[in-house]
VOMI-978424 format. One line per field, with one value per residue (C-alpha): residue in one letter; residue number from 1; x, y, z. Coordinates in steps of 0.1 Angstrom, whole numbers, plus 2048, in hexadecimal, padded with zeros to 3 digits. Last residue first. Example, Ala and Ser with C-alpha at 12.3 -4.5 7.8 and 13.67 -1.06 7.14 Angstrom:
REM residues 2
aa s,a
i 2,1
east 889,87B
north 7F5,7D3
up 847,84E
***
This chain:
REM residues 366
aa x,x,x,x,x,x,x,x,x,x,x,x,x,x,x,x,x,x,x,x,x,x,x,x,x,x,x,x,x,x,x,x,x,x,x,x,x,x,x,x,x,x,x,x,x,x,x,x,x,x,x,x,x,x,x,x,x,x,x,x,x,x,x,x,x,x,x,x,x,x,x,x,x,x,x,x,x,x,x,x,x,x,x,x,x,x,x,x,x,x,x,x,x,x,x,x,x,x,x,x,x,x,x,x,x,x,x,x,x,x,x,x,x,x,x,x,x,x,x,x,x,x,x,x,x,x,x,x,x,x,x,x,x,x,x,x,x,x,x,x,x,x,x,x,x,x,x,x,x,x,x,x,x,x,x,x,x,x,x,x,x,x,x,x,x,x,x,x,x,x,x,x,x,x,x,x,x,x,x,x,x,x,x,x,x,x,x,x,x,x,x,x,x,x,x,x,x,x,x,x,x,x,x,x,x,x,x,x,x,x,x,x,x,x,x,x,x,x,x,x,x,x,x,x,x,x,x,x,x,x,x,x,x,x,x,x,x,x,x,x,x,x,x,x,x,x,x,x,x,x,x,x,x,x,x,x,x,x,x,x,x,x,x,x,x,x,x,x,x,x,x,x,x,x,x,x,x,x,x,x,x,x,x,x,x,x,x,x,x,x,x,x,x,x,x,x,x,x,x,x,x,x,x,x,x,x,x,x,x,x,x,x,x,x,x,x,x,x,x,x,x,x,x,x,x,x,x,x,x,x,x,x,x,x,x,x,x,x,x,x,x,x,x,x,x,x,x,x,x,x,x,x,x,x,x,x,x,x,x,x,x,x,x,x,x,x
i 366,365,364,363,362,361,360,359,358,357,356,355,354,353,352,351,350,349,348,347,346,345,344,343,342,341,340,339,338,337,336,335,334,333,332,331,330,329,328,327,326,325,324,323,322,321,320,319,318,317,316,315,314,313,312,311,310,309,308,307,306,305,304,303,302,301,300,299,298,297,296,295,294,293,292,291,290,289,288,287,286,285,284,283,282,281,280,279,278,277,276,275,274,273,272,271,270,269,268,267,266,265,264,263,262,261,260,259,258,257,256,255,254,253,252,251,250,249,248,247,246,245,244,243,242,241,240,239,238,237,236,235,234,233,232,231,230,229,228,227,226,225,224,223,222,221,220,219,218,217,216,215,214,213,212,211,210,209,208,207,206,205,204,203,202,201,200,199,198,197,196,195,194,193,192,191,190,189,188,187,186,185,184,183,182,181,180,179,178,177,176,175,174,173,172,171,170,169,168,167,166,165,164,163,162,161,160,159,158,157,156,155,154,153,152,151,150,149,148,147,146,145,144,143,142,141,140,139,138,137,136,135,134,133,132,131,130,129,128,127,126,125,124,123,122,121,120,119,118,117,116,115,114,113,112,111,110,109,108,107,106,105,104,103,102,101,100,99,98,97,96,95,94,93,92,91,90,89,88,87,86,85,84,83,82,81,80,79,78,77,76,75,74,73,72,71,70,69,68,67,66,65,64,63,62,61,60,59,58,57,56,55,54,53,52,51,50,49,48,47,46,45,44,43,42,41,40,39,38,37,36,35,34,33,32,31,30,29,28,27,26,25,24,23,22,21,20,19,18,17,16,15,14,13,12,11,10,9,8,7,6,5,4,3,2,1
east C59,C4F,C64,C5C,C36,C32,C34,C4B,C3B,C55,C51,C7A,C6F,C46,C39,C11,BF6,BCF,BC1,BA3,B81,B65,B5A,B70,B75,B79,B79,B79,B8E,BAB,BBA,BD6,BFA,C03,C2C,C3D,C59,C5C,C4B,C55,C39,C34,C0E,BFF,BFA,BE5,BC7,BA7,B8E,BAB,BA4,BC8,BEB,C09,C2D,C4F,C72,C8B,CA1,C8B,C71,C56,C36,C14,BF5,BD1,BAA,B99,BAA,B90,BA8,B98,BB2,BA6,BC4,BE6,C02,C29,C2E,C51,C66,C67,C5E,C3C,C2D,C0E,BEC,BD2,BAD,B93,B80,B8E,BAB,BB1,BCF,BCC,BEA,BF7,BFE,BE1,BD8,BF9,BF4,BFA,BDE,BBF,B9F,BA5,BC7,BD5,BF2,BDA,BF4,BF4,C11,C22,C4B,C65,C8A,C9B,CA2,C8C,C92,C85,C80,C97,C95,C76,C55,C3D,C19,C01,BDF,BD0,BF1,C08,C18,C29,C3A,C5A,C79,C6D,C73,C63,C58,C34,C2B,C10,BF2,BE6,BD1,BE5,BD4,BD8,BEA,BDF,BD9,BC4,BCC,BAA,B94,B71,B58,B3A,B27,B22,B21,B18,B34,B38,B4E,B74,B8B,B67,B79,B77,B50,B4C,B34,B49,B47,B58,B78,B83,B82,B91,BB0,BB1,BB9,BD3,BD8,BEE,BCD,BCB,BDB,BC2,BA9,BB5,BB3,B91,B85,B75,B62,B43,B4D,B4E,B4F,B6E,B74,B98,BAE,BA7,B89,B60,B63,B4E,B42,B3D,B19,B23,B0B,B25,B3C,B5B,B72,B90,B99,BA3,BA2,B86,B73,B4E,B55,B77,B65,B72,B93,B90,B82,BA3,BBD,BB0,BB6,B9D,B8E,B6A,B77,B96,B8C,B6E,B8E,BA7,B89,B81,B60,B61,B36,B29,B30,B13,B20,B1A,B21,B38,B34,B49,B42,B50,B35,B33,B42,B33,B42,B3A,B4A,B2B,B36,B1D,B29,B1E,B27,B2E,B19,B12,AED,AD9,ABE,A9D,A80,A5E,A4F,A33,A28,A0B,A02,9DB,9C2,9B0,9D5,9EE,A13,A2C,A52,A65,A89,AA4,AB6,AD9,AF8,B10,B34,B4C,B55,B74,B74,B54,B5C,B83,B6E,B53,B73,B86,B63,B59,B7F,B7A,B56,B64,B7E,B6F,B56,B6F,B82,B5F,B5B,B7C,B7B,B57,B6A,B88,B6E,B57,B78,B85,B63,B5D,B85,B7D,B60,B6E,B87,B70,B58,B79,B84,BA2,BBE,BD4,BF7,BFF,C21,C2A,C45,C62,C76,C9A
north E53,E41,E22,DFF,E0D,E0B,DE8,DE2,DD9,DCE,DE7,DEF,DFA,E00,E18,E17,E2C,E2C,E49,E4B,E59,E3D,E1A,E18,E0C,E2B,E4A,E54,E70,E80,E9E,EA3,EA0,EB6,EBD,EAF,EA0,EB5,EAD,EAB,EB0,E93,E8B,EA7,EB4,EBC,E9F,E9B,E89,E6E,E4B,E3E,E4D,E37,E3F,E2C,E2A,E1B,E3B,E54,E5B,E4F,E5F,E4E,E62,E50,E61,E3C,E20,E04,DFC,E11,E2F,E54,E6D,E72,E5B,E5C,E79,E82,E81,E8D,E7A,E71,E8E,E99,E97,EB1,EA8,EA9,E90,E8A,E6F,E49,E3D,E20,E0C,DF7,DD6,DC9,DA6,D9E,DB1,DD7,DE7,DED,E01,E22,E24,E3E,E55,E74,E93,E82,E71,E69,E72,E5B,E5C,E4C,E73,E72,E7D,EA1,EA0,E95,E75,E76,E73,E61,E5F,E4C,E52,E34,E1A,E07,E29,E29,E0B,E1C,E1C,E44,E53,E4D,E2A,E1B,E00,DEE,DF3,DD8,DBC,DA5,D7B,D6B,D4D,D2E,D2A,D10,D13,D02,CF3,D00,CED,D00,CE6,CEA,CC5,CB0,CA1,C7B,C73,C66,C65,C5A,C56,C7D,C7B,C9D,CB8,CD9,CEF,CD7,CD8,CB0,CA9,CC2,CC7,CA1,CA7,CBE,CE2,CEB,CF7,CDF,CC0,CC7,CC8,CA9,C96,CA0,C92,CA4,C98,CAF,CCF,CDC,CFF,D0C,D25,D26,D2B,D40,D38,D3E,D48,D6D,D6B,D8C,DA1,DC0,DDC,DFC,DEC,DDA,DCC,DE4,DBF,DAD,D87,D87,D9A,D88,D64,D63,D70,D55,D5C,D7E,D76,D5F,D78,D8F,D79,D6F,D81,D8D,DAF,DAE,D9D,DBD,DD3,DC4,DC2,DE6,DF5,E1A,E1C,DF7,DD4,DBC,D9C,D79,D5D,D3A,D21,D17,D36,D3F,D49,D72,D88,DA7,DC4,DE3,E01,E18,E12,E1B,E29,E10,E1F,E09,E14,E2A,E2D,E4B,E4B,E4A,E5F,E53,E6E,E89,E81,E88,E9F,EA2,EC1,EB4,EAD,EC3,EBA,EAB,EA8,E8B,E95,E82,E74,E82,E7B,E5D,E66,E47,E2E,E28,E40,E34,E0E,E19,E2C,E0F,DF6,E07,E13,DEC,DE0,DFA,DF2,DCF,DD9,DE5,DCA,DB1,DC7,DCA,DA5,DA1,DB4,DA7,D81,D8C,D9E,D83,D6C,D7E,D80,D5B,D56,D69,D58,D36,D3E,D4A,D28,D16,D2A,D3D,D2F,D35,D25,D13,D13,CF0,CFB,CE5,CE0,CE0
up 653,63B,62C,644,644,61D,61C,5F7,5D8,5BD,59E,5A2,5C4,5CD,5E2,5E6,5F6,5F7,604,613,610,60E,604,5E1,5C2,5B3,5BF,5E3,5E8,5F4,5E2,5CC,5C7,5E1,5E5,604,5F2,5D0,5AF,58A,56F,555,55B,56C,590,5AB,5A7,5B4,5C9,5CC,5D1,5C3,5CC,5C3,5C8,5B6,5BF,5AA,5AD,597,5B1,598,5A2,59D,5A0,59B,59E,5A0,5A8,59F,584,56B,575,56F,56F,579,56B,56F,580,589,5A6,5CB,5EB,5FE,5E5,5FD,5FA,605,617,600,60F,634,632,643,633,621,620,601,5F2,5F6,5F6,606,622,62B,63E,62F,645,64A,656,66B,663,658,648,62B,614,632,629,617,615,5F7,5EA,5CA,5AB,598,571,551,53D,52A,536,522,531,546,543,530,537,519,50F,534,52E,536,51C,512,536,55A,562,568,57E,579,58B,5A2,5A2,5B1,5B0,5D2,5D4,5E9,610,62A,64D,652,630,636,622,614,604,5DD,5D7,5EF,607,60D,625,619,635,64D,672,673,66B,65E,66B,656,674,68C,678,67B,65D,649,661,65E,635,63D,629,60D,5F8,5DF,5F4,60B,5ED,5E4,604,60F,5ED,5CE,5B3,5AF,5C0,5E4,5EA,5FD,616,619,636,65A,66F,669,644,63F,61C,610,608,5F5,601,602,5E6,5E2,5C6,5DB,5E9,5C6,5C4,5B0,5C8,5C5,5B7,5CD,5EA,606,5F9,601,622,62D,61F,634,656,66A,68C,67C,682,672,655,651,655,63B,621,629,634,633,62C,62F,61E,629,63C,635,652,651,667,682,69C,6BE,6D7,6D0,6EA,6EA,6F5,707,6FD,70A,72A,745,767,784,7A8,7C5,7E3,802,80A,804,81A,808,80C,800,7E5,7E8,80A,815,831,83B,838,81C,806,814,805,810,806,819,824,81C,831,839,827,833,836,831,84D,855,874,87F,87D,894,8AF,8B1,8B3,8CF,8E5,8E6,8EE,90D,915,917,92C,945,948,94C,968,97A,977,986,9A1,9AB,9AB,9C4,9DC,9DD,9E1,9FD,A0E,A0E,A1C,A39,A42,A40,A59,A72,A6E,A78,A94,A91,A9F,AC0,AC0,AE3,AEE,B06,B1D,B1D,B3B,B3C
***
């Protein structure tokens, strides 16, 4: 067999070349046209999706003119109105003070109340009456518009330093700890000093300092000829008859707020906050004890003896409803509030006492 050589024709070398130029010309304009489509596309997507979010812009503002020697002038510079956050005042803005260490003297004002200015300053009542001993005597209605108090920097006692003394004792004194002393910034002692030398008269605050707190309060008087009603101006004898109580108790005023005392032990009461004049209401049935003029700083007085160990006090009062002796019923008015007394303004201050124990008012009414 013979073989026959088979010859393959191919294209020419510059031939080849030319094709494969073209082909990638053609390959490379596709792809730049495919880029560019696509970022028109992406371009298009996000401009839609800003427009869409964003929120409605009003038009400019057009300038007013006016003719000055022939000429347009404007009367004010437009201004586009811009989108913005908002600012509304608040006229509830508070002030933060820095804290304090020394102590500061405020001026007693219309409605003040020892529990209120105390709970203003951030201490505890107890804390500023002590601090007024020489001015209150212990008693919180001892008041006036223009008093000037003592306001102690932190709760305890306020105490001014006499001849003699020593950290230690007065610690002791006032159930307190002698490091406590020392190292309370506002009283600039040398804590590694146990016995510094402090003038006489100094103000030293004495932290978490406490003692007993003198009552003043009127004693409680009981219905019938064993009472100690004789011993009281105002009060009078009974006998053994008249309305008693049920053990339930009502608000003596149609107000439930306080204006200014709450219930601590420097007074054993609430204040109600009342409008002058405004009636007051029997918080349970019983007899009256005492209505008229107390020199206690109570003013205009009712007391009611419910007749079960219960007993009602009603001080401040513009004027008064019933008598000494008559029998009252659970929702009946007693009188009117007032301000009399020793007192800032019209309230009514309110006690319940049991078997002449006081008792907070707040655990009873209902």
């Amino acid at each position: 067999m013979s073989l026959k050589k088979i010859e393959v024709s191919q294209p020419a070398p510059k031939e080849q070349g030319e094709r494969f130029t073209w082909i990638s010309r053609l390959l490379w304009v596709g792809a730049v046209v495919m880029t560019i489509i696509m970022t028109l596309s992406l371009v298009g997507h996000f401009a839609d999706r800003a427009q869409a979010a964003a929120p409605e812009t009003q038009p400019a503002a057009t300038a007013e003119v006016a003719q000055v020697d022939g000429a347009d002038v404007p009367l004010f510079q437009p201004v586009s109105f811009v989108e913005a956050i908002s600012r509304e005042a608040n006229p509830y803005t508070e002030l933060h003070e820095r804290d304090r260490d020394r102590a500061i003297t405020y001026t007693v004002e219309s409605g003040d109340s020892i529990f209120g200015i105390a709970k203003s300053f951030g201490i505890s009542p107890e804390s500023l009456l002590w601090a007024n001993y020489a001015t209150l005597n212990d008693d919180p209605h001892n008041i006036y518009i223009g008093t000037e108090l003592i306001v102690p920097p932190a709760n305890g006692i306020l105490y001014k330093w006499k001849q003699g003394d020593t950290v230690e004792a007065v610690a002791g004194r006032y159930q307190a700890y002698p490091e406590n002393i020392l190292a309370y910034p506002g009283n600039r002692l040398d804590l590694t000093d146990t016995t510094p030398e402090i003038a006489p008269d100094t103000y030293v605050m004495v932290p978490g300092g406490w003692r007993e707190t003198k009552p003043w309060v009127v004693p409680t008087i009981a219905r019938g000829r064993a009472g100690v009603t004789v011993s009281i101006p105002g009060a009078c004898v009974t006998g053994e008859g008249g309305a008693y109580g049920s053990g339930s108790f009502i608000y003596p005023a149609a107000n439930h707020n306080l204006s200014g005392n709450d219930y601590w032990s420097g007074h054993l009461a609430l204040d109600f906050a009342t409008a002058s004049g405004a009636p007051l209401y029997a918080t349970d049935s019983g007899v009256i004890v005492f209505a008229g003029w107390n020199s206690s700083g109570y003013g205009n007085m009712v007391m009611i003896d419910h007749g079960n160990g219960y007993a009602s006090l009603y001080a401040h009062l513009s004027a008064l409803n019933v008598t000494c002796g008559q029998s009252v019923y659970q929702g009946g008015v007693v009188g009117y509030a007032g301000s009399t007394g020793n007192s800032t303004g019209p309230h009514l201050h309110f006690e319940i006492r049991y078997f002449s124990g006081f008792i907070n008012p707040w655990t009873v009414l209902h």
